[in-house]
Each structure stands twice: as C-alpha cells, then as structure tokens.
N, C-alpha and C positions, 0 to 999 in steps of 0.2 A: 504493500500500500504506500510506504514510501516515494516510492517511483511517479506514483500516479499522483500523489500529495503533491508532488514538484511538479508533475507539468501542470498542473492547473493555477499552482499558485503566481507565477508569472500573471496570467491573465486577468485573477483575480486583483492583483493587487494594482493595476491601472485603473480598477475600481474608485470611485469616492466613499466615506463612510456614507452608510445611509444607501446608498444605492441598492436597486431591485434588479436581482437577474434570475430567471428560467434554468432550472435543470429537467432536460425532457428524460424521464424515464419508464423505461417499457417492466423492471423487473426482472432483467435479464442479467449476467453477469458484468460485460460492461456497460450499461448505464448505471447499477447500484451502486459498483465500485466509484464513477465519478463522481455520483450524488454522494455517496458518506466523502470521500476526498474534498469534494464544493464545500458540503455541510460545516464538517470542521475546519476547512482553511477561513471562510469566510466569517465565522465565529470571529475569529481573530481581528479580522479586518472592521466589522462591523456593518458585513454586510446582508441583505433583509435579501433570504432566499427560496424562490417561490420553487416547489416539485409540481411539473405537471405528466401527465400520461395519458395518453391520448389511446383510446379504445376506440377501435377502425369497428368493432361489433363482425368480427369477422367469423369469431371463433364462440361455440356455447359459453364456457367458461368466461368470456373475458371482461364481463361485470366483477366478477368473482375475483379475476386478476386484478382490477383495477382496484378496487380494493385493497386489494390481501400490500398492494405498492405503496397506498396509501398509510397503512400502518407501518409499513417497513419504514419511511421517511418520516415517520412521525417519532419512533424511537428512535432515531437517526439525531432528532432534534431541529427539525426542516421548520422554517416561521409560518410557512403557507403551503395546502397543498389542493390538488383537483384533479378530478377526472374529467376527462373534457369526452363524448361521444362525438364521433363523426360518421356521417353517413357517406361511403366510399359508392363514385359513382363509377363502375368499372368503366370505361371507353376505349381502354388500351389498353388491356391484360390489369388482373389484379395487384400486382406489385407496384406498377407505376403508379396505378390511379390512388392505392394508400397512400405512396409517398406524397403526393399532390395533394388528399387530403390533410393528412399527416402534416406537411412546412404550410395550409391555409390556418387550421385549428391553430399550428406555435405561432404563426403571425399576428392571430388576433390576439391570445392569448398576451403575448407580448405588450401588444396595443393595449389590451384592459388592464394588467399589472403594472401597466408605468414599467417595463423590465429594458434597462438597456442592452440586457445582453443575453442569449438565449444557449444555452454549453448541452451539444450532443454529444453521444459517445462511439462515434465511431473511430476502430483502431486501425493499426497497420493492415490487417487480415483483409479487414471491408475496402479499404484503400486499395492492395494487390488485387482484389473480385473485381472494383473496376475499371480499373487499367485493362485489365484481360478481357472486361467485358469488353471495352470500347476499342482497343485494338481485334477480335471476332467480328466489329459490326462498321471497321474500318471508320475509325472516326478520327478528325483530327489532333493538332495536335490541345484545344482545348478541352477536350472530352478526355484522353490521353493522362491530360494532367491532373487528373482524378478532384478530389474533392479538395477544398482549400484551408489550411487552418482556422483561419476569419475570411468570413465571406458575410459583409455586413455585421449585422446584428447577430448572427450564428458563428459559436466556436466549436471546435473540436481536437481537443487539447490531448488527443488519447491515439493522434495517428503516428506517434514511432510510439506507441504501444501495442504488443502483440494480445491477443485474444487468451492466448495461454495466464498470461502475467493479469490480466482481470479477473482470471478465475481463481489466479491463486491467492490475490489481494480478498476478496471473497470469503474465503476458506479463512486469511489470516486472523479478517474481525468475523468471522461467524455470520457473515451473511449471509442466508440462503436465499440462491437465485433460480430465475424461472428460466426453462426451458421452452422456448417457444416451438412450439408442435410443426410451426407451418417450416420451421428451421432444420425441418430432416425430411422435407415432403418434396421429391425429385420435380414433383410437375413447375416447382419454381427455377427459371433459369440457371438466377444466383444460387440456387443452394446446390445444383449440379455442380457449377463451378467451385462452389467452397468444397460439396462434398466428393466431389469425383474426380474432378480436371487438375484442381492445384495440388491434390496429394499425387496422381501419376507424376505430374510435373518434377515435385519433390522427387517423387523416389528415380524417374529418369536422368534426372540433371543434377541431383544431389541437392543437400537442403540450402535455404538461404533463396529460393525462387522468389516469394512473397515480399524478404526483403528488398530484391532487388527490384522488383515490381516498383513498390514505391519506391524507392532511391529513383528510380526513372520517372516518375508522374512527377515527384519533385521539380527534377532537371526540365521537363515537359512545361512545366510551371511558368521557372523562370524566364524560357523562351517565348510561352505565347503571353506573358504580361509583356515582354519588352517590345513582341509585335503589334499588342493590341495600343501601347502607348503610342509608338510610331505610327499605327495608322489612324490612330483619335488625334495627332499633330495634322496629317496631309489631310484628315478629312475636314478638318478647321479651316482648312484653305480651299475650299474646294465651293461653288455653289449645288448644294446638298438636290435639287430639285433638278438640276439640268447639268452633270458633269461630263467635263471636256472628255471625250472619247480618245484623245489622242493623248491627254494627260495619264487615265487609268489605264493605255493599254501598257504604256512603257510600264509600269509600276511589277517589279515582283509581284507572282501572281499571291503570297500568302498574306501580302499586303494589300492585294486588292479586293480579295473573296472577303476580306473584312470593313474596306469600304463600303463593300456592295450591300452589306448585312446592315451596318449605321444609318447608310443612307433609307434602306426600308424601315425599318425601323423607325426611323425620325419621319418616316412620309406615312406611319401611323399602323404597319402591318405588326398584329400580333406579337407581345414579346414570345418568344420561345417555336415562333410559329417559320420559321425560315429553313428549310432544309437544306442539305448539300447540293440535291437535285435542283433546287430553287436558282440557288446561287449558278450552279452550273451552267443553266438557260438564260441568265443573264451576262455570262462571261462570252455567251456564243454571241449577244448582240454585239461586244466590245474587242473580240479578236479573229471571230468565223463567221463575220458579217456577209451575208447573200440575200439578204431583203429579207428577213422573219418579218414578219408580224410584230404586232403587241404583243406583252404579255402580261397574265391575270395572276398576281401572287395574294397571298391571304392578307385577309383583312378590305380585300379591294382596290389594292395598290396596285395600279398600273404602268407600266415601264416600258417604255419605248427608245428606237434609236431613231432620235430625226436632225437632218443636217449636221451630222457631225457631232452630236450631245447625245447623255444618256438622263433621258428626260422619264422620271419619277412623278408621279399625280397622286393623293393621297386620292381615298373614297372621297365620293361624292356626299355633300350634309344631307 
C-alpha cells in the first residue's frame, strides 16, 4: 500500500485545504486500494472526499454491490458517499456504451459535488489492454497513446501500477475486494485480451510485454501532444472555414489529418464523431483531386473543394 500511498499523494497535494475531489469506485481490487490510499493521504491534507460508484444495473446483484462499496468506504473513513444508477443505453456493444455512461454519471457527479478532481483506478494492466486494443483496430498514434494521467478533471494515478500490486495492497489492510463476474466473461473483447492474448504474449516473448506496452503509449504520448500543439499553432493561422488547398497539401500528412479534425470540429461536427474514414475523404479533396463532389460528414458539416480552398459550412440553423 505504500507504493500506491505515493502515487496519489503527489496529486493530492496540489490540492487546496478544503477542497472536494471524487474517488470512483466499483469494489474491485484496484479502485478500493486507491480509495483507502485517497482516504488517508487526504486526511492529512484536509481534504473533503467524496466515494462514488456508479451501478450500470447491468448485473442482479449490483444494488447489492453498491452497497456492500458503500460500507466499505465508510469504514475507510470516506466524508461523502453515493451510488449513482445509470441506465446504459447499448448502441455500440455493451462495454462502450457503460463507459459512456459511466464518465456522463462522474461528470455530473462532479458538477453536483463542487469536486475538482475526479481519481480513477486504472493500472498499468488496463493501460497495456489498450494499446493492444488500438494497435488490432489500427489506430493512431493518439489512440496508441493509451489513457493519460490527467486528462482534465480525471486522474489516474495507479498507471505504473500493476494489477498484481492492488491486490496485494488489498490483502495488506484486509480489504476484501469484489470480483466482477462480467471480468472472466470471454464475450467481452477486453477480457479476451486480459484473459487470453497478453498471457500467450507473456509466455511467447517472455514476461515484461505489458510493461513494455505502456512504456510505448507513454513515448506514443509525448509525440502526438507535441503534434497536436504544432498543428493547434498552423491551425491558428489558417482561415478555419475556407483553407488554402495549397497550404494543407505541403503540410506532413500527420499534421494535416489533424487540421482537418479542428477544422470540423470548430465548423460544429460532433465531438468524438470524426473517423479515420472521414478524414481520409477529405484528404482525397486536398491531394487526389478529380472533381469529387461534396461531402456530408456528421453533424451536417459540409466540405467542399472550390477554387482552390477547402471550404467547410457548418449545418444549417
């Protein structure tokens, strides 16, 4: 528990006294361990910490769960705590649409606690699942770059923490953690890859895969922030509604697929809604030019090449 005491107290302690922050915990080995680590480092500090646990209602039992978290964090010595229900609307396989509901409920959550800061428990384990996931489904390199230690208002202070090392922190203060059911059920992608893919892995290429995994989302990291700042500099310079065709073509193309995402973006298409495919039909207006057509991307953004411009229309009011 030691280990885990230190990574979190760095982030706590940027804290002000008095300050409210979010531990989401599901009852699992690593989220307990960061909750009892939050609980007493923040004691110290003086700071007011809220437990929440979010019940997707996925499973019989997980009233039951929610609960059984509730007392656990209350012996813990937790100021505030809550079960939040969300009702998961599947649309795209069950595990997306949790996590989706899962970061709206810590949002709001956040919102109604005054919490500046919300600390999840993902470890190195979850970090290495997906890198592997997003190198399978060829993504680049920010998808690559797995999950980020601070990403706004969400920390996660537990990713050069391995899975093993929460279970044993666990074990040290006698915390008994829940096993989640859906966590050994193959029809879930990730759990093939935790449970099937990274142990062949391991025992073919010798152990340390997982680490190396992340050590690479890391490195992955620092290259697409320094890309993404460079292309938020040219896209400043750029008029965002009608870019010179001759200016994006020169451009590195990894600097340009990320213009072309800002610019929709700001012309009002969907955050999250851009795909690779998207971007790709827009790079054909700007360097396999043969007279396409318009094109209709989400949200009703319209994108065309006319005289020499790559002219953006947001939807019509």
């Amino acid at each position: 528990m030691v280990t885990i005491r230190s990574a979190v107290r760095g982030h706590l302690e940027m804290c002000k006294a008095g300050e409210r922050v979010i531990v989401a915990c599901s009852g699992g080995a690593d989220s307990l361990a960061l909750s009892f680590a939050i609980i007493k480092e923040a004691q110290k500090l003086a700071l007011h910490v809220i437990g929440i646990t979010i019940d997707h209602q996925l499973q019989k039992q997980s009233a039951q769960q929610g609960q059984r978290v509730m007392e656990q964090l209350q012996l813990m010595g937790i100021a505030e705590s809550e079960v939040v229900k969300v009702a998961v609307n599947i649309t795209d396989g069950v595990e997306a649409s949790a996590r989706r509901s899962r970061y709206e409920a810590l949002d709001a959550a956040a919102d109604k606690y005054g919490a500046s800061r919300v600390f999840l428990g993902h470890t190195r384990d979850d970090q290495a699942e997906t890198v592997l996931l997003g190198l399978a489904r060829g993504s680049g390199t920010r998808s690559l770059s797995g999950m980020a230690i601070e990403s706004g208002k969400y920390i996660r202070p537990l990713l050069a923490i391995t899975r093993a090392q929460t279970v044993a922190a666990c074990e040290e203060e006698g915390l008994d953690f829940w096993t989640d059911p859906h966590n050994s059920n193959s029809d879930f992608l990730r759990v093939r890859v935790r449970n099937e893919v990274l142990p062949v892995l391991e025992k073919e290429m010798g152990p340390g895969v997982s680490a190396a995994l992340a050590r690479s989302s890391a490195l992955l990291r620092d290259d697409a922030d320094a890309l993404d700042a460079m292309a938020k500099e040219l896209f400043s310079t750029l008029e965002s509604q009608s870019m010179d065709i001759g200016v994006l073509s020169k451009l590195p193309r990894a600097l340009r697929t990320r213009i072309i995402r800002m610019a929709l973006y700001e012309a009002q298409a969907p955050q999250g809604s851009i795909t690779a495919e998207h971007v790709s039909e827009i790079e054909a207006l700007i360097t396999s030019w043969h007279g396409q057509g318009a094109l209709s991307m989400p949200g009703g953004v319209k994108v065309e090449r006319i005289s020499g411009r790559l002219s953006l229309l947001p939807p019509k009011p």
